[in-house]
N, C-alpha and C positions, 0 to 999 in steps of 0.2 A: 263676328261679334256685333251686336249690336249697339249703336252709336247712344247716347246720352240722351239727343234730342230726340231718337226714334221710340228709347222706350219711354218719356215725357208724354207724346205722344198716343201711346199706347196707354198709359195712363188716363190721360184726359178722357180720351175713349171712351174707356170703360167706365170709366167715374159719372162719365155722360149718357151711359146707357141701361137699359134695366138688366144688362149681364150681371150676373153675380162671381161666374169664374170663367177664367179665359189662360188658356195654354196655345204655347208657340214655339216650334222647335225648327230651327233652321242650325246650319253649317256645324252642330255640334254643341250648340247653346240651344238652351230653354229656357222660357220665362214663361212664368205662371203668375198669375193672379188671382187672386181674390178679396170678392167685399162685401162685408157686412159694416161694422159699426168701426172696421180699421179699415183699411188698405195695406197689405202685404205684398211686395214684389221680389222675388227670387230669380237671379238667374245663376244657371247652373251647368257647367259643360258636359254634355253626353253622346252618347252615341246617336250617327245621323240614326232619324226612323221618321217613318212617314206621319206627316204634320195632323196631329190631334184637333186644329180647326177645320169644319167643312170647308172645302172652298167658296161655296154660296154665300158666307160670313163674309169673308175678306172684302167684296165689291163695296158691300153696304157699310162699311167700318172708312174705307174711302172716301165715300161721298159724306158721311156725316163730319170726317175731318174738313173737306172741301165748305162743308156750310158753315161749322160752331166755330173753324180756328179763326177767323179776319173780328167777331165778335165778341172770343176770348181774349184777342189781343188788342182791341181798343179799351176795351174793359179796365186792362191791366195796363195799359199807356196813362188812361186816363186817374184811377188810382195812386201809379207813382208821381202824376204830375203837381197831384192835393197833396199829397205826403210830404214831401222836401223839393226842392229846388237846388239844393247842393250836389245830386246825382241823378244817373239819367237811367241804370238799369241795375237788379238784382240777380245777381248766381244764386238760386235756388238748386234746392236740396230733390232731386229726383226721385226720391227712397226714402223709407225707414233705413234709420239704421246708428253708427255711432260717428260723431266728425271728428277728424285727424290736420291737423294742420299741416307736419308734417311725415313723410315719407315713412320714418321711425322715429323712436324717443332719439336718441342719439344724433339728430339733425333738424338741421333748424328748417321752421316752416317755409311750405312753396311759396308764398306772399303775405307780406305784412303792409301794414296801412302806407299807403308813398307811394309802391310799385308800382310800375307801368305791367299790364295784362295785354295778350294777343286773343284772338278768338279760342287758340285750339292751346293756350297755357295752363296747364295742370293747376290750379289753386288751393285742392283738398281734396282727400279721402274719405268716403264714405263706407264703413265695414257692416256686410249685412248679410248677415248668415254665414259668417266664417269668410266672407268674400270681400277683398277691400279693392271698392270703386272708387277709380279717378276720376274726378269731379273737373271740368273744363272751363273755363269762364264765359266762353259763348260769348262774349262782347270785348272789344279792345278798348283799354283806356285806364283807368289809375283807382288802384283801391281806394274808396275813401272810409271806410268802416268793417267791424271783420265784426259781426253778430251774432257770432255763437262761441262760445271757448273750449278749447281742444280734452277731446274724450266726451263730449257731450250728447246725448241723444237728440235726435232730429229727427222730424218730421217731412212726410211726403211735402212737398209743396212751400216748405219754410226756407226763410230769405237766410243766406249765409255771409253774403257780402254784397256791399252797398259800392257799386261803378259808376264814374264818374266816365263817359264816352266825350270824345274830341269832338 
């Protein structure tokens, strides 16, 4: 299965390139994409079968992450630095889809504003296509804000929590 950051990634990608749709099928998962005036990502467990991208694609998807990613992320350094000063990095939203605080109604949310977060800490669910994705925090340090409220729809790319790193 593919990790959070990998399909972020694969995102960016394509949002960076003149693809319009892109499929990927390894170990029994697939992700598909497409974009016109949305971005939709689906991933969906199947049967293994041989990978729907040429291989000739994959090298040059490589190298363009190798060139755009150090420039999308000073971008986005320097963005959060004008924005606030109270926190140092954002859990964004990987997906379309719906945010879940918690696990089920019946139990209380993975993190509320206080908590301390590790990198690989569950923070929220994201449900998308019948599929609800564990959302990770990717940074260690202490919730300082929770910017969406529970059942709400989310967007590719939108901030969900506001970290405060040691």
């Amino acid at each position: 299965m593919l990790k959070v950051q990998e399909i972020r990634e694969l995102i960016k990608l394509i949002d960076d390139s003149h693809i319009d749709e892109f499929s990927y099928e390894s170990d029994g998962t697939k992700v598909s994409m497409k974009k016109n005036s949305e971005q939709v990502v689906t991933e969906v467990p199947t049967e293994v079968k041989q990978s729907a991208v040429p291989q000739q694609t994959q090298p040059v998807q490589e190298e363009q992450t190798q060139r755009k990613e150090p420039a999308v992320e000073k971008k986005e350094q320097e963005t959060q630095s004008e924005e606030s000063s109270h926190y140092d990095k954002e859990v964004i939203s990987p997906m379309v889809g719906t945010f879940y605080q918690s696990p089920s109604p019946d139990q209380g949310p993975y993190v509320q504003v206080g908590d301390q977060v590790k990198q690989e800490s569950v923070v929220c669910i994201v449900e998308a296509m019948k599929l609800f994705n564990e959302i990770e925090a990717e940074v260690s340090g202490e919730i300082v804000e929770i910017l969406v409220n529970d059942g709400e729809l989310v967007e590719y790319g939108q901030p969900l929590f506001r970290v405060k790193t040691a």
